[in-house]
MMTF fields as JSON, N, C-alpha, C and O atoms, coordinates in Angstrom:
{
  "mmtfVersion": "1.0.0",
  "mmtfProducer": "UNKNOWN",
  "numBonds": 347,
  "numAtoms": 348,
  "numGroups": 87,
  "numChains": 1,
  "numModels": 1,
  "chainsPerModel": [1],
  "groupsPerChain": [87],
  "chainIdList": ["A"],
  "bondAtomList": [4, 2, 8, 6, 12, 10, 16, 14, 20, 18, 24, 22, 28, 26, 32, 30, 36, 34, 40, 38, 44, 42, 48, 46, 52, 50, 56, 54, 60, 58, 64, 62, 68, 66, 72, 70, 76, 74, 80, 78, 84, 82, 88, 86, 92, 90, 96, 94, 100, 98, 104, 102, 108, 106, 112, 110, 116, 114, 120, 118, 124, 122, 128, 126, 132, 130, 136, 134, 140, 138, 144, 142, 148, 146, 152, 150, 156, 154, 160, 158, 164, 162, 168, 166, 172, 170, 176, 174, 180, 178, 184, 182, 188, 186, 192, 190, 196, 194, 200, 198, 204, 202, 208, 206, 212, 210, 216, 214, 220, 218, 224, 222, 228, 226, 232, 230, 236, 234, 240, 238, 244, 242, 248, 246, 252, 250, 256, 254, 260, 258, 264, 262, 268, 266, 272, 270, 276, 274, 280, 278, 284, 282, 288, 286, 292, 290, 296, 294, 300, 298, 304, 302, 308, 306, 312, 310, 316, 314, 320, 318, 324, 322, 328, 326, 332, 330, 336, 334, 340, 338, 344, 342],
  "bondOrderList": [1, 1, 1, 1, 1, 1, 1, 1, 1, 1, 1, 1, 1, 1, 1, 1, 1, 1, 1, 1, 1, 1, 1, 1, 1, 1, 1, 1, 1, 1, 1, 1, 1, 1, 1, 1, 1, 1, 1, 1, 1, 1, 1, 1, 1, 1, 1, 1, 1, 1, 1, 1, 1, 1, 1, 1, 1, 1, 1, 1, 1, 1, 1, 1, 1, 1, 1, 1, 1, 1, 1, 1, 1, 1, 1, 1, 1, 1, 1, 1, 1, 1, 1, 1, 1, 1],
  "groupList": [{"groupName": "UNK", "atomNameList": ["N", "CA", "C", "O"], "elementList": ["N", "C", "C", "O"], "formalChargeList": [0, 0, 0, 0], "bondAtomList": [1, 0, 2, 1, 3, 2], "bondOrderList": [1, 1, 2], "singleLetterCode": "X", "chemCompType": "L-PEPTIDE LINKING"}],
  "groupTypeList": [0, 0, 0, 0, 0, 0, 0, 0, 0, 0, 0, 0, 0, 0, 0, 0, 0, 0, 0, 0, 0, 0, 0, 0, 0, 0, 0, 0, 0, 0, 0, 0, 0, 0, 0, 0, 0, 0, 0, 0, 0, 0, 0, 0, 0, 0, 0, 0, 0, 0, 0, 0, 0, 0, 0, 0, 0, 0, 0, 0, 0, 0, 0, 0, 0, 0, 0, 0, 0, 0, 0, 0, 0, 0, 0, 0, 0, 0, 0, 0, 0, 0, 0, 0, 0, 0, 0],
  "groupIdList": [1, 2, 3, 4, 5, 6, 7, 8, 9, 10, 11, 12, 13, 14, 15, 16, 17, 18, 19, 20, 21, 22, 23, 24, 25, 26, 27, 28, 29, 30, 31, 32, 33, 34, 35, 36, 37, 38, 39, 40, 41, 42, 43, 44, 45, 46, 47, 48, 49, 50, 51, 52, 53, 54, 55, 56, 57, 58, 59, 60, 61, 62, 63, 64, 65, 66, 67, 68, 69, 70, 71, 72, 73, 74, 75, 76, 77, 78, 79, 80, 81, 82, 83, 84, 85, 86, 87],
  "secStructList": [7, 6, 6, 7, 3, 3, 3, 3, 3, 7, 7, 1, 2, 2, 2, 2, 2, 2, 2, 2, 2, 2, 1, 1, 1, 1, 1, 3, 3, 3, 3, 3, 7, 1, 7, 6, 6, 2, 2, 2, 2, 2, 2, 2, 2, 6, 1, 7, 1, 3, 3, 3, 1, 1, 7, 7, 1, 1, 7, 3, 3, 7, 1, 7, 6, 2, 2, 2, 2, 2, 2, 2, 6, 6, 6, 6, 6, 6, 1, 7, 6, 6, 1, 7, 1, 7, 7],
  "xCoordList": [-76.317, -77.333, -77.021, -77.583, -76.102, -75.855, -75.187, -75.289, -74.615, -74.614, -75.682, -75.039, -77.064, -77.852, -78.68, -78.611, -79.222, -79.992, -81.329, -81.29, -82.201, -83.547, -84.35, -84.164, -85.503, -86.667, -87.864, -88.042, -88.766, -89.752, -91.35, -91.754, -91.833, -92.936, -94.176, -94.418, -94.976, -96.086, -95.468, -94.726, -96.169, -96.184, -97.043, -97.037, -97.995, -98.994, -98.962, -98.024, -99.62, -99.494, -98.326, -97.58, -97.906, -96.892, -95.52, -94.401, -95.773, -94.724, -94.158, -92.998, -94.995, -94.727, -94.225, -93.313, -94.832, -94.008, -92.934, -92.617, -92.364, -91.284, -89.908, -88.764, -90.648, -89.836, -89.373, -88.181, -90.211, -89.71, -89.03, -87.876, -89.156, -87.659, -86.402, -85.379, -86.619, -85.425, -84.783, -83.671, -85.684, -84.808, -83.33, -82.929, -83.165, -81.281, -80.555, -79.403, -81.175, -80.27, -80.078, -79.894, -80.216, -79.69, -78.94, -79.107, -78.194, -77.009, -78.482, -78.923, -79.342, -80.196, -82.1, -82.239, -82.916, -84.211, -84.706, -84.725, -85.302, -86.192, -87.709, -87.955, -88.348, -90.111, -90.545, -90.042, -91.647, -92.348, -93.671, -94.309, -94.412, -95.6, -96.64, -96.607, -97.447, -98.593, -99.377, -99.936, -99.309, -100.49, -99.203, -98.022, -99.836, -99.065, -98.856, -97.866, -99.602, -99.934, -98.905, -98.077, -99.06, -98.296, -96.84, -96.177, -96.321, -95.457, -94.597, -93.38, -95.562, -94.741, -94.704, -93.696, -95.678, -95.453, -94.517, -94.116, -93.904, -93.227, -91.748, -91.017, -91.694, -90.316, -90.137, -89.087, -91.608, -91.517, -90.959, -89.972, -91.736, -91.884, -90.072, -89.803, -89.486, -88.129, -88.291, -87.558, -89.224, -89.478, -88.571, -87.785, -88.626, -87.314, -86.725, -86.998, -85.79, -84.807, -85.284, -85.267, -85.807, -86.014, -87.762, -88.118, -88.406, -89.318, -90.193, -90.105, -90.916, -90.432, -92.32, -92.761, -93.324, -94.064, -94.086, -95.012, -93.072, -92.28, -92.011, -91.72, -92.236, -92.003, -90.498, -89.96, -89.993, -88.435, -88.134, -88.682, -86.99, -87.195, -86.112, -86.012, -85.76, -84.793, -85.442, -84.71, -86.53, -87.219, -88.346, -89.111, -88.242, -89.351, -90.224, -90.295, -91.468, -92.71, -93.535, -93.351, -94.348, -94.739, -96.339, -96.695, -97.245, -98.32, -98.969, -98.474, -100.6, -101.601, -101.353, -101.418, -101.117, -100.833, -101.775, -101.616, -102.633, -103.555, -102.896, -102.38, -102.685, -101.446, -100.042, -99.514, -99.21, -98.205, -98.518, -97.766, -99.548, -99.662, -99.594, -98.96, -100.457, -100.801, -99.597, -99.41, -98.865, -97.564, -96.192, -95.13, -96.204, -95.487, -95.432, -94.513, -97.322, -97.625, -97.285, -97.728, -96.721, -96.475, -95.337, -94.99, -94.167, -92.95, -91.878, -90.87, -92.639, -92.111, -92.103, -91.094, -93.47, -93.588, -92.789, -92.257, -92.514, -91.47, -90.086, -89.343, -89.577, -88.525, -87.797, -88.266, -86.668, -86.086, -85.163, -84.683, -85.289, -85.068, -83.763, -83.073, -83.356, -82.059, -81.613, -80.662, -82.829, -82.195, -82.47, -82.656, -82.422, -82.023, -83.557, -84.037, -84.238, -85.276, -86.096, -87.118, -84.955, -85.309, -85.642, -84.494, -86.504, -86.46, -85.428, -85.694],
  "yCoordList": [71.658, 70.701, 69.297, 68.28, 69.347, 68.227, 67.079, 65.983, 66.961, 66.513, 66.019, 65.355, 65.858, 66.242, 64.4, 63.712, 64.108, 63.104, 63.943, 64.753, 63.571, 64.044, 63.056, 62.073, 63.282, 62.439, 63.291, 64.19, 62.626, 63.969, 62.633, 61.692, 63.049, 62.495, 62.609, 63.782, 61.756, 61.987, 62.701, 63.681, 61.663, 62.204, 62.796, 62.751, 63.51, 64.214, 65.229, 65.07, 66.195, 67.247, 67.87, 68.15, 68.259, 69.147, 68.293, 68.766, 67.111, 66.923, 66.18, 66.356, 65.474, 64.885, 66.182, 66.007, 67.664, 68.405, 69.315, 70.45, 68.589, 69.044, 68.138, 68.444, 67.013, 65.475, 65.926, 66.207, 66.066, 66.779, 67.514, 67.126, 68.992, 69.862, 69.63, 70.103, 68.562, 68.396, 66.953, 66.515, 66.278, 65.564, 65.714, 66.192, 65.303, 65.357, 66.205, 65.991, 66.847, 67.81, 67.888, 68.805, 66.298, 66.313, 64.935, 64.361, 64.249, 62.697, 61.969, 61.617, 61.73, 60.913, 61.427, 62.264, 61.053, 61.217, 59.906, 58.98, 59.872, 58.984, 59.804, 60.94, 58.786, 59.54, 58.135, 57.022, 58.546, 58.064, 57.926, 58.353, 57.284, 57.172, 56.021, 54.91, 56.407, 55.112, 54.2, 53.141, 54.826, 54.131, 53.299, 53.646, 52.066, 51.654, 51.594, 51.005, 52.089, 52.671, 53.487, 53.397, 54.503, 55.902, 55.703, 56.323, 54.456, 54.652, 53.672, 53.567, 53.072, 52.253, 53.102, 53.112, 54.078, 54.872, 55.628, 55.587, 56.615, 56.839, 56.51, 57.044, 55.461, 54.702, 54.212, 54.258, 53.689, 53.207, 54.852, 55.042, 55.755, 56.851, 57.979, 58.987, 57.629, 57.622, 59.396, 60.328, 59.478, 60.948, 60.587, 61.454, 59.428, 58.937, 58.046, 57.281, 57.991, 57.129, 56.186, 55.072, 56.13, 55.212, 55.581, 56.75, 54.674, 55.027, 53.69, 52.517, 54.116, 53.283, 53.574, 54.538, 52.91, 52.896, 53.37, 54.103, 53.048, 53.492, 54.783, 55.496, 55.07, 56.755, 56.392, 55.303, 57.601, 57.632, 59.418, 60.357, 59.339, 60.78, 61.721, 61.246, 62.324, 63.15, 63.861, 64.2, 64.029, 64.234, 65.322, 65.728, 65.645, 66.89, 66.324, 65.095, 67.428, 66.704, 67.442, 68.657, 67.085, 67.572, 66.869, 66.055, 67.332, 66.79, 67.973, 69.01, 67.572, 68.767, 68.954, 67.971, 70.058, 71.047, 70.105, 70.208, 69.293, 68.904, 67.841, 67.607, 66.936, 65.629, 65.695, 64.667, 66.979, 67.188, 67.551, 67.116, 68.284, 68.51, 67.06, 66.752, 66.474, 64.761, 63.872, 62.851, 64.329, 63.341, 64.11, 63.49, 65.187, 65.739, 65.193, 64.649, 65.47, 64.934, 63.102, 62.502, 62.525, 61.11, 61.072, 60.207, 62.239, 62.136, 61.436, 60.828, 61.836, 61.328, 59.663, 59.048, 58.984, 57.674, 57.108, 56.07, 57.419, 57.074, 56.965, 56.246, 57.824, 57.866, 56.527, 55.749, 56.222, 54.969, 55.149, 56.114, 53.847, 53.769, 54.646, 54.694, 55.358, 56.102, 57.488, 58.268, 57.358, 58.368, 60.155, 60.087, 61.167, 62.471, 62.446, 61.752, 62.965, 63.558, 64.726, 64.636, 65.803, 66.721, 67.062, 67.339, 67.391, 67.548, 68.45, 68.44],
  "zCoordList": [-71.139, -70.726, -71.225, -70.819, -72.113, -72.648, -71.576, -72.127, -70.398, -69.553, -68.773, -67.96, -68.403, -67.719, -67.907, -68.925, -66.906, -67.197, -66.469, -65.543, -67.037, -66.608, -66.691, -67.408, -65.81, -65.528, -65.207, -64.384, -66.277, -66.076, -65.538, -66.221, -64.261, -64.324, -65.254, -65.54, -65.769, -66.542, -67.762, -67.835, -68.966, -70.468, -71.233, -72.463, -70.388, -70.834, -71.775, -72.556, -71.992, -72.75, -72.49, -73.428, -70.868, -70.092, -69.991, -70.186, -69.692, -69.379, -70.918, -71.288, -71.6, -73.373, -74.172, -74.98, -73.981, -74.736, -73.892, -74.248, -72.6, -71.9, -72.632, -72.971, -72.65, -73.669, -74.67, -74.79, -75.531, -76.997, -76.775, -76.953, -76.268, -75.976, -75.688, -76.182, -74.523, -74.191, -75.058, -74.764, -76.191, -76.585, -77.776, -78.838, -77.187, -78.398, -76.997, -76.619, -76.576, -75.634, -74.13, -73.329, -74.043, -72.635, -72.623, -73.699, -71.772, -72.0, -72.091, -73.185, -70.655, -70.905, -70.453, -69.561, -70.898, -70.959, -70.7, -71.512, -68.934, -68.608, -67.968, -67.561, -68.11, -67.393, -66.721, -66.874, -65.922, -65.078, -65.129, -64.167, -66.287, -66.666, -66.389, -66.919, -65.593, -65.301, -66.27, -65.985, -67.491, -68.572, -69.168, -69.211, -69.621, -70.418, -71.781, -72.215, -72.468, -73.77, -74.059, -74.966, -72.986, -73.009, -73.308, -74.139, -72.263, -72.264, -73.204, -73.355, -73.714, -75.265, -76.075, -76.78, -76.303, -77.173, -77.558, -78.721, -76.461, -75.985, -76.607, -77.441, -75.847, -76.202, -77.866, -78.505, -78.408, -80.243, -80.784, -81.494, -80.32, -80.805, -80.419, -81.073, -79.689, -79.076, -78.315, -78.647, -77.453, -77.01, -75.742, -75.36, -75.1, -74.12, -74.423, -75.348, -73.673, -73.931, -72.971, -73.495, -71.504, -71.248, -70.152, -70.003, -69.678, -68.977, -68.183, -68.546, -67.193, -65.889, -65.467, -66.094, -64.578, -64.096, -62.946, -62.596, -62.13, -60.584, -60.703, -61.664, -58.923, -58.663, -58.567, -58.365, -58.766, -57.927, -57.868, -58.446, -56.874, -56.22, -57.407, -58.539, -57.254, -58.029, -59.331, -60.261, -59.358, -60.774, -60.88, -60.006, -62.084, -62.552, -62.365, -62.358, -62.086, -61.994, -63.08, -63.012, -64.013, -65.246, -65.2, -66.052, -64.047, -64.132, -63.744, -63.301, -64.055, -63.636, -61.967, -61.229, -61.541, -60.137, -59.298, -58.082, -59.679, -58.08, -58.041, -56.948, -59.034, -58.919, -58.585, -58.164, -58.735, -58.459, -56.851, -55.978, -56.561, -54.934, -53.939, -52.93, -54.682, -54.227, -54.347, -53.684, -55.19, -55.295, -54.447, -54.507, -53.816, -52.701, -51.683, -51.07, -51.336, -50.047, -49.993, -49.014, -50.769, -50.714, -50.38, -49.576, -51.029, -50.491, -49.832, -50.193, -48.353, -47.539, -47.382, -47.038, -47.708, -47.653, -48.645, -48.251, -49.793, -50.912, -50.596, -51.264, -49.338, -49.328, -49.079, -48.249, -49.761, -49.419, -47.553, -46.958, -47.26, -45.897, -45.822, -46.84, -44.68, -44.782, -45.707, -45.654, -46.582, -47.195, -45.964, -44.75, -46.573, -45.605, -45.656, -46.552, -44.999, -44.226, -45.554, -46.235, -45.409, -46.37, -47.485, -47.833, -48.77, -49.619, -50.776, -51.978]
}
């Protein structure tokens, strides 16, 4: 795993103690967190290496199941122009 860059949406309970696990043990650790509190914390606190307000596609999703449903169904509108169709 030590190769691996990961991005985990939301630093919540699920996805903040998905952070901790995987820190030291992956190349890089970014997240995708809306609060901004959260996500200074975060970073003072070094649970990522880096972290971002913006959706972007390629990434775990580590939020409560009705937000992860809601952030599917956006998907498609996220997609950058050109990219494949498919998930």
């Amino acid at each position: 795993m030590h190769h691996l860059r990961v991005c985990i949406i939301g630093l919540g309970l699920m996805g903040g103690s998905l952070a901790l696990a995987l820190r030291g043990r992956v190349a890089h650790l970014s997240a995708v967190e809306r609060h901004a509190a959260t996500r200074q914390y975060a970073l003072h606190h070094g649970v990522v290496d880096s972290v971002t307000d913006e959706l972007a596609l390629g990434v775990k999703v580590a939020t409560p199941v009705r937000t992860i449903l809601h952030l599917l169904a956006q998907l498609p509108a996220l997609r950058p122009e050109g990219a494949p169709s498919s998930i």
